[in-house]
N, C-alpha and C positions, 0 to 999 in steps of 0.2 A: 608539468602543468597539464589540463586539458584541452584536448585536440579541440579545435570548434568544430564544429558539424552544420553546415548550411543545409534548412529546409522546413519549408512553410508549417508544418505541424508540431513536431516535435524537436523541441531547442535544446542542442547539448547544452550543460553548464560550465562556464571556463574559469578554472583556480588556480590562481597563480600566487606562490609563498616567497617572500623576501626575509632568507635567514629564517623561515619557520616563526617571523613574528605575526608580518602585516600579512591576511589572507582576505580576498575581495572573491566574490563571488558573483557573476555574469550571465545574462543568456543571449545568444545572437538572434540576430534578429531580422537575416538576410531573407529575400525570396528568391533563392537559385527555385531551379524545373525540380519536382519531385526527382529521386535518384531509383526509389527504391516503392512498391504496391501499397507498405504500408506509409509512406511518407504523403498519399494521396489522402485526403478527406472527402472528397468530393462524393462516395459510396456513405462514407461513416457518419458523415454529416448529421443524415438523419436520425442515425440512430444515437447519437447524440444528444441531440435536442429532445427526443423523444423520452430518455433517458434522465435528463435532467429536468423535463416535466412533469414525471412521475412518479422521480426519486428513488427508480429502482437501481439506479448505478449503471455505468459501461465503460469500463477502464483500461487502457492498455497494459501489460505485464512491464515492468522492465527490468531488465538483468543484469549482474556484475560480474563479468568471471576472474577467474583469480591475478590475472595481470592488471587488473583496474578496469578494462573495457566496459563500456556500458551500451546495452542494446535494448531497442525499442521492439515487443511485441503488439502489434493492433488487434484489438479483437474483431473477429468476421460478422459476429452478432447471433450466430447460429451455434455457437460452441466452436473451440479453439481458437487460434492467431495466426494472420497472417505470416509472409518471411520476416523477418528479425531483418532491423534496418539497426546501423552501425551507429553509434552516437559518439566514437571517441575515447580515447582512451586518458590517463590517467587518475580515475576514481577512484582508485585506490587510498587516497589521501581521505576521504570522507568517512569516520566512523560510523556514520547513522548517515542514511537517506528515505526521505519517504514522498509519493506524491498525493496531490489533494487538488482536486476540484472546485476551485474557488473562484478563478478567473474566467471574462468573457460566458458571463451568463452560466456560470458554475460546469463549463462543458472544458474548461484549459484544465491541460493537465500541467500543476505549479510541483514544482520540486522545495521540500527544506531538508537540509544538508547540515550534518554537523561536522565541523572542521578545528583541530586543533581547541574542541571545547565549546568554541560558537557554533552559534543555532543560525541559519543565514534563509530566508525565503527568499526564489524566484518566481514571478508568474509567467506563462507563459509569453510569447511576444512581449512580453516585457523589456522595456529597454534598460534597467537597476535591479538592484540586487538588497534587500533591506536585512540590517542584520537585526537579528531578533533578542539577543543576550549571550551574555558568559554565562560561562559553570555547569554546561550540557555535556560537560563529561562526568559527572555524577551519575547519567543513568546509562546502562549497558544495554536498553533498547529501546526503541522509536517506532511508534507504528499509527497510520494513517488510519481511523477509524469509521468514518461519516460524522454525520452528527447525532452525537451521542448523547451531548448537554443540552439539545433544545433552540440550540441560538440558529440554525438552519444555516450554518456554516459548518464545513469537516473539522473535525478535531482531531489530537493527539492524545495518545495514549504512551506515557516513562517513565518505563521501569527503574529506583532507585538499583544503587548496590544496594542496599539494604534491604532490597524485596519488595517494599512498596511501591504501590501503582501511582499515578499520577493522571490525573486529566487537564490537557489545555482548550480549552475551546476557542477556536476558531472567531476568525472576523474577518470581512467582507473585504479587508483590505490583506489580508494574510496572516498580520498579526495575532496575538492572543490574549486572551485573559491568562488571569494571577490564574496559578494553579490549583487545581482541588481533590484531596486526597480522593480518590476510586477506591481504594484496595489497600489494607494491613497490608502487614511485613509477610512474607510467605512466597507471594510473586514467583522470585528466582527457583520455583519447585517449576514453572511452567517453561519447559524448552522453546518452545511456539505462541505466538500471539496474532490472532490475524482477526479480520473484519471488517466489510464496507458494506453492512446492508441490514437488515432485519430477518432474523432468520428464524424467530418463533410465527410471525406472522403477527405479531402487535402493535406492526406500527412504530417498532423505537429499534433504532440501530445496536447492535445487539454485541457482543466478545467472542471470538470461539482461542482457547486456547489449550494446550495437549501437554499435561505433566512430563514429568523426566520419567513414569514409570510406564506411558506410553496413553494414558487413558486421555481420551477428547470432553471437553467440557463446551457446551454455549453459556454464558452470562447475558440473561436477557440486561440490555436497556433499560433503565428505567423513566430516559428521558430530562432526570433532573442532574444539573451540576450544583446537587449537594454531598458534601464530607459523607464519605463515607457509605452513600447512598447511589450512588453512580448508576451500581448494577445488584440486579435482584440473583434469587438464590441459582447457583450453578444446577444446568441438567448434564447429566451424564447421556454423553452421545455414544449410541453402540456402533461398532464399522459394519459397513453391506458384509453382506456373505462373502466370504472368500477371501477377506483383508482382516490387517490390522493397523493401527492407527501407526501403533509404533514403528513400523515396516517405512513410510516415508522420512527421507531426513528433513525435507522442507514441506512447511504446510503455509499456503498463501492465500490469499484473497483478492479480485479482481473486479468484485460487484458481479452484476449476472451478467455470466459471460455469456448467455445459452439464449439469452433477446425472451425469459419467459414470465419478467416481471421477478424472477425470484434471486437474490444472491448464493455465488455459489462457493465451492470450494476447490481450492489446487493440490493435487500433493503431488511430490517427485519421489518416485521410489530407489531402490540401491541399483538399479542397472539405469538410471538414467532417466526413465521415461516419464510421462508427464499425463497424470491423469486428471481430468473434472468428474467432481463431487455435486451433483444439479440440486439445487437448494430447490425442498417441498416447501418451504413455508409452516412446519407443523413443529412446534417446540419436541413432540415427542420422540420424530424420527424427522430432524433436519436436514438428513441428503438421502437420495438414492443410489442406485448402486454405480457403481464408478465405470467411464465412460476415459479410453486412451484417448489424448488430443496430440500426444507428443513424443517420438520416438526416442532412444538413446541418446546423451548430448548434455541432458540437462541437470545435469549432475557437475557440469563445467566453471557453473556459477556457485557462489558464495554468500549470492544476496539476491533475493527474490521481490520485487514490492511493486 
């Protein structure tokens, strides 16, 4: 099961399975003393608030590494993360996790977990745990996207086995709408799927994701959660000088980490390290050239979001 974790910002989730049927899903909700820099808010506060009144994004990383562990990265607001604060170990149990910004004036960071199938949300300081449905083992991935459908809540973005996208949009209370197709069959061509921001500079929360043969794609936004219409025509993103896309195995999203109004991108390369991608804002070359925030190490995890 998992470890609880006492502390005022960030609430590990606790899952505890009986026989692999009955699984309940939890957040604590103690105020032990901060333990750890980033376990403090009282710096990030504002950039928080700031954040979510201008909708440019400001999100913390969080990590899985391969024994199930989960760790909190806070962002500094200037580019990179504070130390990684410990949240507890066994995550392992959770197919899909992703977090969304939907709670306490859209600045909590809410965790949904898929477990044995079920979709389960928690919000932050949340004292419950609401399950969301069965049958979330159909898609092979889960990703937190902003709002992408219009309703000014984060949505989801899940990938069928069969390829197809899926979009859930969001509501105020964590829940979601019926699903609506984003994306034909094809999908499973894209290794990578990430995004929390607008990154042609339109104004509509945008897809970036990176084929199996290495090439990076943005899907503007289009704003609307209509069939099939989700998102407009893919641009092909070229890497800065000196990289290539296919060279990272994780490629993530964190909103703008960098405090400059723009959302950015993450990638970890094969010795570990952890670079930002500083989002321009310009559909036609949507990052600059890559900037280390993070030395050997990060190659440890298995799950980035």
């Amino acid at each position: 099961m998992f470890t609880l974790v006492r502390r005022p910002l960030r609430r590990a989730a606790a899952v505890t399975s009986a026989l692999a049927v009955a699984v309940v899903l939890a957040m604590t909700t103690a105020k032990d003393t901060p333990t750890s820099p980033s376990a403090d808010n009282s710096d990030r506060a504002p950039l928080l608030q700031q954040a979510a009144a201008d909708g440019t994004g400001l999100f913390p990383l969080l990590a899985r590494d391969k024994n199930g562990r989960l760790f909190d990265y806070e962002p500094k607001g200037t580019g990179g993360f504070a130390a990684k604060f410990d949240l507890g170990g066994g995550y392992s149990g959770a197919t899909a996790l992703a977090q969304a910004d939907i709670s306490r004036g859209q600045t909590g960071t809410d965790l949904y977990a898929v477990i044995d199938g079920t979709l389960y949300y928690t919000a932050e300081r949340a004292g419950d745990t609401k399950v969301l449905g069965t049958g979330w083992d159909q898609y092979n991935l889960l990703v937190s996207v902003g709002d992408m459908g219009g309703s000014a809540h984060p949505d989801l973005l899940a990938r069928g086995e069969d390829g197809t996208l899926w979009l859930y949009q969001g509501k105020a209370d964590g829940t979601l709408s019926a699903r609506v197709r984003a994306g034909a069959s094809g999908w499973n061509g894209m290794n990578e799927l990430a995004g929390r921001g607008d990154y042609t500079g339109d104004g509509k929360a945008d897809l970036v994701a990176r084929s199996t043969a290495g090439v990076l794609y943005v899907y503007p936004g289009t704003g609307n959660a209509t069939a099939d219409a989700v998102l407009g025509t893919r641009v092909t993103v070229t890497a800065p000088t000196g990289t290539a896309w296919k060279d990272y195995g994780t490629l993530v999203s964190a909103g703008d980490n960098d405090g400059d109004g723009k959302p950015d991108l993450l990638g970890v390369d094969s010795a570990g390290a952890l670079w930002l991608f500083k989002g321009t804002g310009k559909a036609s070359a949507p990052f600059a050239a890559r900037t280390q925030i993070g030395t050997s190490g990060w190659t440890a995890y298995n799950l980035l979001f």
